[in-house]
N, C-alpha and C positions, 0 to 999 in steps of 0.2 A: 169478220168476227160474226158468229153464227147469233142467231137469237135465243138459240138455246144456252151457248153458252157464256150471256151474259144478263147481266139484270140492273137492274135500273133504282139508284139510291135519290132520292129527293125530300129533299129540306130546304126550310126559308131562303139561305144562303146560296146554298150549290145543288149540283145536279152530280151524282155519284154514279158511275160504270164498272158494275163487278165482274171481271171476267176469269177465266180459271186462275189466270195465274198475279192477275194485277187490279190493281183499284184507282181507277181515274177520274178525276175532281174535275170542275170546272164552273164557271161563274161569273157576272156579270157585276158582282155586287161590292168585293172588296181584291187588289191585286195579289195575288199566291207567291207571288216570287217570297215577299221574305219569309213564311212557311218552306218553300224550299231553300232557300238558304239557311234556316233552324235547321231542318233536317240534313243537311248536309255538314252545318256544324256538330251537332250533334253525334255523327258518325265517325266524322276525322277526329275527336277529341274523344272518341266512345265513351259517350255518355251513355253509362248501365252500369247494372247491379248483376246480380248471378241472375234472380229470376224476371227484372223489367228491363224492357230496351223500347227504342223510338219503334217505330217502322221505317220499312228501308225505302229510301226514294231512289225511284227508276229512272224519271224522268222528269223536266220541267219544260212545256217550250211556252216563252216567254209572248211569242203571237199572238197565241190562241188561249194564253192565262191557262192553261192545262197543266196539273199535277197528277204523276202517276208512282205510286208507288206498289213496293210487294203486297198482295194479297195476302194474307194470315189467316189459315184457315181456324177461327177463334168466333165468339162469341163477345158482344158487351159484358162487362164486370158488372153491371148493372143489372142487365138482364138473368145475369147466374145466380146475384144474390135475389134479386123480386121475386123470379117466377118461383121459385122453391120454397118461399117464405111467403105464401099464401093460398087461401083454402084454395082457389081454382085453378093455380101453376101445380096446387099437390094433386092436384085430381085429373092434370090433363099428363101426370107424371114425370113432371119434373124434383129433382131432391140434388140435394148435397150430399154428392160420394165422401167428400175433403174438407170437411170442415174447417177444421184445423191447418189445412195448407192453405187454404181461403185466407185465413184470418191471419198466416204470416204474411202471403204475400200482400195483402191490403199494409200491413204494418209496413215491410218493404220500400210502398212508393216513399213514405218519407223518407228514407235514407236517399233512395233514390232522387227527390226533389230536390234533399240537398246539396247531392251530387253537381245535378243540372244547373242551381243558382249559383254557386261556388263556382263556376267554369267561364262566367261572367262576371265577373266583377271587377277585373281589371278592364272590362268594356265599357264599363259606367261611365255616363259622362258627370262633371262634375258638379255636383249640387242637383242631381237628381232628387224627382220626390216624387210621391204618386199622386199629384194632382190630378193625374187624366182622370181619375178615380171622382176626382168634386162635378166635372162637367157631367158623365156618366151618370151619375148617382141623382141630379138635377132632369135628366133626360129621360131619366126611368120613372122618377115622379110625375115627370110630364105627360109619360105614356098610361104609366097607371092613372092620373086623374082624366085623361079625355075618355079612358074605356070605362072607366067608373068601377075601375076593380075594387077599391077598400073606400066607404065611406067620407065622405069630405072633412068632418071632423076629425077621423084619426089619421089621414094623410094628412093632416096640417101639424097634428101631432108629433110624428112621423120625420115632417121635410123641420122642424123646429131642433126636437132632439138630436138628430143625427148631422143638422147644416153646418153645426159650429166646428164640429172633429173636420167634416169633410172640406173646409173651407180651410182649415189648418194644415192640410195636404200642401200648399202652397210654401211651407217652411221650409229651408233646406236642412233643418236640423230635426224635423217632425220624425222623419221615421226611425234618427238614431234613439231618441227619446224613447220612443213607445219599442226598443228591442230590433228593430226592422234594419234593412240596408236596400239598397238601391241596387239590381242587377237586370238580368234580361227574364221575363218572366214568359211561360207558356199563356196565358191570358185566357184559357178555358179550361183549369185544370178541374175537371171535373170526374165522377165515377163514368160519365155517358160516353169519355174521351179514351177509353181504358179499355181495352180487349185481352181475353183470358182463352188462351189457346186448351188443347187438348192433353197438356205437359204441364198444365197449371202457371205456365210463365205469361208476363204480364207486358201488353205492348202501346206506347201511348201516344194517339192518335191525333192529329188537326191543331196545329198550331199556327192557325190562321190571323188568329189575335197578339202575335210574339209580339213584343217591344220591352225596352228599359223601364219597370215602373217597380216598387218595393216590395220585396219576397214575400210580407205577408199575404199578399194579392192571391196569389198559388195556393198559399198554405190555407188559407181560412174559406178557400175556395172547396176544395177538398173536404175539407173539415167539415164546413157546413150541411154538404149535402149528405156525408157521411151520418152525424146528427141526427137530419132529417129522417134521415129513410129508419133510422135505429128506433125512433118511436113513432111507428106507423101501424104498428100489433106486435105483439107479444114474441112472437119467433124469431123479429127483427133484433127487437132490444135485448131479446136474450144474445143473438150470435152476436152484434156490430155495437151493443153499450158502450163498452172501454175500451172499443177499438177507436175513436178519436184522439183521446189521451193517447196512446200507444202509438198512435199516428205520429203524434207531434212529438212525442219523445222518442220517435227512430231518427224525427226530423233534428232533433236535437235542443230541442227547448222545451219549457217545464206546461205543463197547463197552466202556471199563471197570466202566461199571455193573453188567453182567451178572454182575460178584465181589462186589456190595453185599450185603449182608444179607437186605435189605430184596427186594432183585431177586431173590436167590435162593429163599425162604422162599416166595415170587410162583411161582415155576418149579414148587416143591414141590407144592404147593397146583395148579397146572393138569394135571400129568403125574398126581396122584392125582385128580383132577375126573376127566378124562378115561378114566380107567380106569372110575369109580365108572357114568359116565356111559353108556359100551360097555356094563357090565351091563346097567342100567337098560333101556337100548333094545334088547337081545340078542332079546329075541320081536318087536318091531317091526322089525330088519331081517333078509335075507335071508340064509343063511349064507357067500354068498362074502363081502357088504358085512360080515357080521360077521369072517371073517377079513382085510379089507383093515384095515378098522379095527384090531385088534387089534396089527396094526403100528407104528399111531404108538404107540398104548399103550405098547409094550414097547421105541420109543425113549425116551419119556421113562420108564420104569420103570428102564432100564438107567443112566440118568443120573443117578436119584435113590438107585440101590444105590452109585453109582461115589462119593457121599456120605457115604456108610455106614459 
C-alpha cells in the first residue's frame, strides 16, 4: 500500500488507515471484536432506513484487534453543518447546497435509532438498567476535578444534583419509570460518529462502546449535542432549533421526556463528556478548532449551572 494512497487517522483511542478503498482501525486500548460483531449484526438484520445505514465491515482479524471496513467517500455530519455555519467556513467557502435535505436526514436518524434499539430487545438480559452510566458519570467527576476544569464549588454542586438520579440507575424498574427500556445501545451516538456522503445519505460510524444499557443513553446522546451546537451563533439556531424536538419525535416520543430523570441525568453526563473530551484533545486540535469547540462546551455547561 503506497503512501500516497493512504493517510493516517489518529485519536485518543485508535489509530485509523485511509486507504482508496477501505478504512482500518486498530488499538491498544479497548478489544473491537464486539464492534465488529454490531456491525455484522447490524447487516444481517439490515439495520437502515432509506437515507442512513452502518458502514460496511470488511474485515476483523481478531490477532491483531484490526477492523476494517468500506471506505465512504463522505464527510463528518458535523463538519457539514460547523464549517458552513460560521464566518470563517463561509469565507474559506464552504455553504449549504441542501438545506432542507440536511435537516430531514438529521430528523431521519431517529427513526433510524429506533430502528436499531428495537432489533435488540429480545437480547436484554433480564433486569437490565443503566447503571454502567452511575460508575461513568462518578469517573468523569473525577477527571474533571483533578484537571480543574469547573470550579470546586460547582462540581460539588454538580456531583450532589445529579448523584441521586444516577445512583437510581441501579433499579431494575428505573428506566421503565422514567419512559426508557433496556437494549443494546451504540454507546457513542453522537453527530462526530455520522458521515454524509455526496448523495446526502447518512452512515454511522464506531461502535466501539456497543453494550446492553437503556435507549435513552443513544437518544439524549444525540440530542444533546445537537442542542449544543444549535446555540453556538445565530445561523446555527436558526437551521438545527427544532431539529431536537423533531429528532425525538421521528424517534417516537414527545419532548416531554427531556424533564425525566433519567433524560436529564443523560444530558449531564454528555455536556460534562464533552468538556472532559475538548481537554483531552486540546494538543491535537488547532486553536481556532479549539476555540469553536469550546463553544458547544459552554452551551451545555451553562445548562447544566442553570441546574444548580
Amino acid at each position: 500500500m503506497s503512501k500516497q494512497n493512504t493517510k493516517l487517522h489518529v485519536n485518543p483511542r485508535s489509530t485509523g488507515i485511509v486507504s482508496a478503498n477501505t478504512y482500518e482501525k486498530h488499538t491498544q486500548k479497548i478489544n473491537l471484536m464486539p464492534e465488529a460483531l454490531e456491525l455484522t449484526r447490524c447487516r444481517d438484520l439490515s439495520i437502515r432506513t432509506k437515507h442512513v445505514n452502518v458502514v460496511e465491515l470488511v474485515d476483523f482479524n481478531e490477532t491483531t484487534n484490526r477492523l476494517t471496513t468500506r471506505r465512504v467517500d463522505a464527510q463528518e455530519l458535523f463538519l457539514k453543518v460547523w464549517n458552513s455555519t460560521y464566518f470563517l467556513g463561509r469565507l474559506k467557502g464552504h455553504h449549504l447546497s441542501e438545506p432542507d435535505t440536511l435537516r430531514a436526514r438529521i430528523i431521519e436518524l431517529g427513526s433510524w435509532l429506533k430502528k436499531y434499539h428495537l432489533s435488540s430487545i429480545e437480547e436484554s438480559t433480564e433486569g437490565a438498567s443503566g447503571r454502567s452510566l452511575e460508575a461513568d458519570f462518578h469517573k468523569k467527576i473525577k477527571d474533571i476535578r483533578r484537571n480543574r476544569l469547573i470550579p470546586e464549588t460547582k462540581l460539588a454542586r454538580i456531583e450532589k444534583k445529579f448523584g441521586k438520579d444516577f445512583s437510581n440507575l441501579s433499579q431494575p424498574s428505573y428506566l421503565n419509570l422514567n419512559g426508557a427500556f433496556p437494549c443494546r445501545v451504540h454507546g457513542d451516538f453522537t453527530i462526530y460518529n455520522i458521515l454524509i456522503d455526496h448523495q446526502n445519505d447518512l452512515h454511522i460510524l464506531d461502535f466501539g462502546d456497543t453494550r446492553i444499557s437503556g435507549n435513552f443513553e443513544d437518544l439524549a446522546r444525540f440530542y444533546s449535542g445537537l442542542w449544543a451546537i444549535s446555540r453556538t451563533n445565530r445561523s446555527r439556531f436558526k437551521l438545527l432549533s427544532d431539529l431536537p424536538e423533531r429528532f425525538l419525535n421521528a424517534y417516537g416520543v414527545s419532548h416531554e421526556i427531556t424533564e425525566t430523570p433519567y433524560f436529564r441525568c443523560n444530558l449531564a453526563f454528555n455536556f460534562l463528556t464533552h468538556l472532559a473530551a475538548q481537554n483531552y484533545m486540546k494538543e491535537l486540535l488547532s486553536w481556532n478548532s479549539n476555540r469553536e469547540m469550546s463553544l458547544i462546551t459552554k452551551a451545555g455547561l451553562e445548562w447544566i449551572y442553570e441546574q444548580i
